[in-house]
C-alpha positions in Angstrom: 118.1 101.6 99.5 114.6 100.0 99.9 113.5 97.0 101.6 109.7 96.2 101.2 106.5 95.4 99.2 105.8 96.4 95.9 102.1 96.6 96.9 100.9 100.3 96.8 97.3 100.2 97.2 94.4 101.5 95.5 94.7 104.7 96.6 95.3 107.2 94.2 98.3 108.9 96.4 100.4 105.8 96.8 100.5 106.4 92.6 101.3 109.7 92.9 103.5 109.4 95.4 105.3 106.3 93.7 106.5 108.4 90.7 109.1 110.1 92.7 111.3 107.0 91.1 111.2 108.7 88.1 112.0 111.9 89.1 114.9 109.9 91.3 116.0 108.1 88.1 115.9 111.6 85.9 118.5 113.3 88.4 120.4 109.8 87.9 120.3 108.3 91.5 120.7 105.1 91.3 118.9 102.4 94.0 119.3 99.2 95.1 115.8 97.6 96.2 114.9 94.5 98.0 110.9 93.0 97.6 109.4 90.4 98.4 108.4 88.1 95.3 105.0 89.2 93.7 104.0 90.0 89.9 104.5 93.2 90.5 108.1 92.8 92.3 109.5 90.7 88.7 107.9 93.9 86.7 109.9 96.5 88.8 113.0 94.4 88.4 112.3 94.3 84.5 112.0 98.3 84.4 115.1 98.1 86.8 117.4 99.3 84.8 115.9 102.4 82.7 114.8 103.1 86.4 118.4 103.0 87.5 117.0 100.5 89.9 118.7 97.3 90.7 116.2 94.9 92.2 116.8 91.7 94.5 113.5 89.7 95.4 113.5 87.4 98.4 111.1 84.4 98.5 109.0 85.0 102.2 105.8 83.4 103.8 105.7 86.4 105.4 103.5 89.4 103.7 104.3 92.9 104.3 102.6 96.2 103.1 105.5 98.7 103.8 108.7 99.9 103.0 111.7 101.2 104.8 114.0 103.4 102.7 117.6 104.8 103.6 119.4 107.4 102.9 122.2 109.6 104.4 121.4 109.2 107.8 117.8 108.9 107.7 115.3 105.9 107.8 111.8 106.2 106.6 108.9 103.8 107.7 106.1 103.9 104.8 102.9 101.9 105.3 101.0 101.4 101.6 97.7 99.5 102.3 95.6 101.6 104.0 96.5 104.6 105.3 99.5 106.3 104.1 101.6 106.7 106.9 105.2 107.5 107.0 108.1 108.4 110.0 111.4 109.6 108.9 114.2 109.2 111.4 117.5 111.3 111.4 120.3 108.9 113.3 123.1 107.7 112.5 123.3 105.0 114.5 119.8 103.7 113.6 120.6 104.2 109.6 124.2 102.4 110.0 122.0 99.2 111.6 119.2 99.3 108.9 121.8 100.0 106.2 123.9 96.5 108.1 120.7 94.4 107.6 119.9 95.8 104.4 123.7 94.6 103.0 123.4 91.3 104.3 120.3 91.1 102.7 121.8 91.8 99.3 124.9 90.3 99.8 123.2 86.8 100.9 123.8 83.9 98.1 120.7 81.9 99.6 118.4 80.1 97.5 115.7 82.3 98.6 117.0 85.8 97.0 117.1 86.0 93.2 120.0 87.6 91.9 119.2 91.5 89.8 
């Protein structure tokens, strides 16, 4: 699961780095992602599907250039403008409240999420 900006800089290792979706997709784990409406957010949810990726975008004033996957039991904060900067946390607890918020994200039928 994914929650966050489809911005990845102009760095050349935020490109890099961002192909681990395919190699995700090629040992056929799916994802569910949630961005924040851009360009680049409606052309991820295009190439959703031979991604395995199902995308929701949510409408926000509010920009962001991070990310926060889960998995398992493990968050991961991920800055993408500058610096690349990422902290992986191993908890339960904290990946059962991110993976809480992250579901009633998705789940939400408000008008400012568009549907995958």
């Amino acid at each position: 699961m994914v929650i966050g900006s489809s911005f990845l800089g102009n760095d050349q290792r935020f490109h890099r780095w961002w192909r681990t979706r395919r190699l995700r997709a090629k040992r056929k784990i799916p994802a569910r992602v949630i961005l924040r409406s851009s360009p680049k957010a409606l052309e991820r949810k295009k190439m959703g599907q031979e991604e395995l990726r199902q995308v929701k975008i949510i409408k926000s004033k509010i920009f962001f250039n991070s990310l926060v996957w889960l998995w398992r039991d493990k968050v991961a904060f991920i800055t993408l403008k500058e610096n690349l900067f990422v902290v992986v946390i191993e908890s339960r607890e904290l990946s059962e409240t991110i993976r809480a918020m992250f579901e009633t994200i998705w789940n939400c039928h408000c008008p400012n999420t568009e549907e995958a």
